[in-house]
N, C-alpha and C positions, 0 to 999 in steps of 0.2 A: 312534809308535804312540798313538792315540787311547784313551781309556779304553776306550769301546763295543768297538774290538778285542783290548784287555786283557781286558775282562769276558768274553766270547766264546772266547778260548783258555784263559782259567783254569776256566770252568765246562765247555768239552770235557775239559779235563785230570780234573777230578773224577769227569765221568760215567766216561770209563775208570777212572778208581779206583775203581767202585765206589759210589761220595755218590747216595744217591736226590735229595738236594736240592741237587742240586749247579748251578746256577743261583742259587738262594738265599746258599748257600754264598757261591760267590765274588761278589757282591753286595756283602753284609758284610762282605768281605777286601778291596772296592776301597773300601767306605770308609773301612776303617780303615786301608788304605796312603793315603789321601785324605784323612783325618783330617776326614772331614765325615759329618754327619750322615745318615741315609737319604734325607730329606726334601729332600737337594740333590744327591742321587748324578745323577741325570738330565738334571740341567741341566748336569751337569760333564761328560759320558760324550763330547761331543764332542771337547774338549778334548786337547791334545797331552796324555800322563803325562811327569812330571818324570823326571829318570832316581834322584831318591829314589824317588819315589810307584814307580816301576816295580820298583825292585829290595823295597821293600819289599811288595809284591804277590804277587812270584814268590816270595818267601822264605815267605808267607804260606800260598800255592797250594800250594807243595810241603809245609810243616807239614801244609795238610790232607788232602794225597791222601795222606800218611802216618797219616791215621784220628784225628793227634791236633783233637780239639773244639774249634770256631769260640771259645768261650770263652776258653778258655785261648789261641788265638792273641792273639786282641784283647784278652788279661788283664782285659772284662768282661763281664757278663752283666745283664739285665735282670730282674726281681723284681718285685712286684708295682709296676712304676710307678716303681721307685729301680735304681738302676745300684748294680752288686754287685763286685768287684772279685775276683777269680776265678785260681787256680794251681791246680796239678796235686795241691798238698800239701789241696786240698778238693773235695767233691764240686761239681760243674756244681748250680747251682739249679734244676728243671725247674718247666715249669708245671701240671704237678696237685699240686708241693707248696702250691702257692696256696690249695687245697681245705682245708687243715687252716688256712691264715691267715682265713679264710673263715667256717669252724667257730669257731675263736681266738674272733673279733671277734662273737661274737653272742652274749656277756655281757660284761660290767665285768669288771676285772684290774687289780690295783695292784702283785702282785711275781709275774714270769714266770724258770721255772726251763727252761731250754735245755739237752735231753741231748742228747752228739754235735751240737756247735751248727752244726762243720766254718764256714764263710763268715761267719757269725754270720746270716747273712739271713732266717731266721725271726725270730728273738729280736728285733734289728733293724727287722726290718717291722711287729713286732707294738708293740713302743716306739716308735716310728716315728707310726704310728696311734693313739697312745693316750697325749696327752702327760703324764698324771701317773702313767705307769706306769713302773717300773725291773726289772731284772733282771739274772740270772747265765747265762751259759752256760758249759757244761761239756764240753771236749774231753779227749781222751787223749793227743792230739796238738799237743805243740808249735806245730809248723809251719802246723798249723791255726790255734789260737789267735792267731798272728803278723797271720794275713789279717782274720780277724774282728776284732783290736781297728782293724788299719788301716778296715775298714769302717767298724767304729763312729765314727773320727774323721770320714774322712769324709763322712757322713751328719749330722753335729753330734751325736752321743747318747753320746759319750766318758762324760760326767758319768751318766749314768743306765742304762749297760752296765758288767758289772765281766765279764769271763772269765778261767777258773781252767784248769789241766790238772786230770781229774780222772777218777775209771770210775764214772757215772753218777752214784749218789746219794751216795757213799761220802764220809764226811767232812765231810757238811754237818749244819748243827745247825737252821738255819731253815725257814719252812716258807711257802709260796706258793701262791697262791690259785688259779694257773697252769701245771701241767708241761705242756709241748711237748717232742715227737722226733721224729727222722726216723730211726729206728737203723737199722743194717746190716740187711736181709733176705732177700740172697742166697745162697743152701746152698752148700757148695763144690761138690758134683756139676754145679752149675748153670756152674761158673765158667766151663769153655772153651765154654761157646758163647753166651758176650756177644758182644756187638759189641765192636769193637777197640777202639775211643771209649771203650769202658769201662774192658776189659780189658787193654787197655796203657797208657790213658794217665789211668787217675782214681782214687784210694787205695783198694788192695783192702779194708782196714781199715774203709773207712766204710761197703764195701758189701756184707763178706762178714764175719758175727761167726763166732769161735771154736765151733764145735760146728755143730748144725744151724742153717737158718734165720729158726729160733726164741727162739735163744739170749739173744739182747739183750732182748726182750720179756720174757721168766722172768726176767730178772734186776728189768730197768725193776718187772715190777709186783710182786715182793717188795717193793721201794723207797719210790713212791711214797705207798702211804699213808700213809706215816712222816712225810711231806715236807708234805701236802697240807693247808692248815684244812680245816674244817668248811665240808661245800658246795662248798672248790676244786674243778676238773675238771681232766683228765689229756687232753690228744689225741695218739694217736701214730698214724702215718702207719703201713701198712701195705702188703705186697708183694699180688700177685693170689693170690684163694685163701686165704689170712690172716686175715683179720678174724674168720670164727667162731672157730678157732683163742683170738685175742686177747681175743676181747672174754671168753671163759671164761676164760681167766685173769684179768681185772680182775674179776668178778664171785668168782671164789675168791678174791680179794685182799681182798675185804670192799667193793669200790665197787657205786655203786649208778646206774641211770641211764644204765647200757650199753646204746648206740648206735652207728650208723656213719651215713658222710658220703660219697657217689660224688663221683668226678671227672668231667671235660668226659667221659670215655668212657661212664660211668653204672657203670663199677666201684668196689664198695666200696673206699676209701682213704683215710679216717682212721676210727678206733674211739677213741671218747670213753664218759668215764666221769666218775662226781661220789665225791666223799667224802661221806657221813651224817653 
């Protein structure tokens, strides 16, 4: 079997599953049983598949017509421009968190505070882009933790990333010019009607906080101005709907300089704020 007929029954098998992008889908599954780049999938497609490349493809197909996330098959994901290294014990990176790396990067930063860091790949992109800047992120999770420092090695930023387990601010004495989050913002009412991708297979923990929707953000902005110099800014990413919500709480908080940032869709999705 030629890959091109590999390709062709794995992205049938998806559409019956269900995968809007399922062409896309198994694409990225032939070449990561093909252990090649995008940019040579085509030129390989005529090609016999080995009976590894094969068995690893169908092992791939079937992971995703079972709803678990291209990410997590390929244990990576892509990030502003850096390959992220990606399990089930963290959330999938998406791209309108970019929006808040976007917001980050449009002042100076020398110490960046990471709440719910999950993958570390904020905290990371924003060290990453801004070589004399250092920083902490902050999980609850273990297993989270594990993936984000393996990123950090990766990435070469071991020496200028530190991550702690920790429930946001709690325990910290120093204070950053910089807080970033992506906290949980899914209500439990909301839960059963995610998609499966989410809801089976990526930590309810990071996506659904304890109480309402709102929960993490009440906590976050009692927190942060404790944390923040004079002048620091706070960006946290926020759910549809959210953002007035949030941004009155950072203004009850005592911040000043509340604002919000759209994504690729033109929906509000980060709410930023400054310390006085």
């Amino acid at each position: 079997m030629t890959g091109a007929e590999a390709l062709a029954r794995g992205a049938a098998r998806l559409r019956a599953a269900g995968i809007e992008a399922a062409m896309g889908d198994a694409r990225r599954l032939l070449c990561h049983a093909l252990k090649l780049p995008p940019e040579r999938l085509t030129l390989a497609l005529q090609a016999p598949l080995s009976p590894d490349a094969a068995a690893r493809f169908e092992s791939a197909i079937a992971a995703r017509a079972a709803r678990q996330p291209v990410a997590q098959i390929t244990g990576v994901r892509q990030f502003w421009g850096r390959e992220f290294r990606v399990t089930p014990d963290v959330l999938d990176p998406r791209p309108e968190t970019e929006t808040l790396i976007e917001a980050a990067l449009e002042a100076p930063f020398a110490r960046v505070l990471d709440l719910g860091t999950g993958s570390g790949c904020i905290l990371l992109t924003l060290l990453a882009e801004r070589a004399g800047a250092s920083g902490i992120g902050i999980d609850i999770s273990e297993a989270a933790l594990k993936v984000a420092r393996a990123n950090a090695d990766a990435l070469g930023l071991a020496q200028r990333a530190e991550f702690r387990r920790g429930d946001w601010c709690a325990g910290l004495s120093a204070r950053f010019d910089l807080i970033v989050s992506n906290p949980p913002y899914i209500g439990a009412q909301e839960w059963a009607g995610l998609a499966p991708e989410l809801r089976e297979w990526e930590p309810r923990g990071a996506l659904c906080p304890e109480g309402d929707a709102l929960a993490a953000y009440r906590a976050i902005a009692a927190q942060v101005p404790g944390r923040l110099t004079h002048g620091g800014r706070v960006l946290l990413e926020v759910g549809a709907g959210q953002a007035e919500a949030v941004q009155e709480m950072l203004r009850d908080a005592g911040l000043a300089g509340v604002d919000t940032r759209a994504d690729m869709d033109g929906r509000a999705r980060v709410v930023l704020a400054t310390r006085p």
